[in-house]
N, C-alpha and C positions, 0 to 999 in steps of 0.2 A: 487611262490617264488623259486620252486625246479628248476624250469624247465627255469626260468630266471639264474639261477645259472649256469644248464648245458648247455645253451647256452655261458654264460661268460667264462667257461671252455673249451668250446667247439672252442672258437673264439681264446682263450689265448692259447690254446694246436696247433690251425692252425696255428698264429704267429709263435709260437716256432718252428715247424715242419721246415717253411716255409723260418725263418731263419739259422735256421741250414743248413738247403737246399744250401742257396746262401751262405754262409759260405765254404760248401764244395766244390762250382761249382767256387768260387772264394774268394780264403783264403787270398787275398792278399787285397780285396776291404773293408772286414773289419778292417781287420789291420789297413789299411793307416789310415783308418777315426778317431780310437779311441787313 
C-alpha cells in the first residue's frame, strides 16, 4: 500500500514538474486553452 502510494506520488509530483515545465517554455499555450 506504501509503495503504491509513493509511486502515485511519485507519478503526480512528475505531472506537476512536467507542467510547470511547459508552462515556462510556453506561457502563452496554457493561457489560450483555459
Amino acid at each position: 500500500m506504501l509503495i503504491g502510494r509513493l509511486n502515485w506520488i511519485e507519478s503526480w509530483y512528475g505531472n506537476l514538474r512536467s507542467d510547470n515545465f511547459q508552462i515556462q517554455r510556453n506561457p502563452g499555450m496554457k493561457n489560450g486553452q483555459s
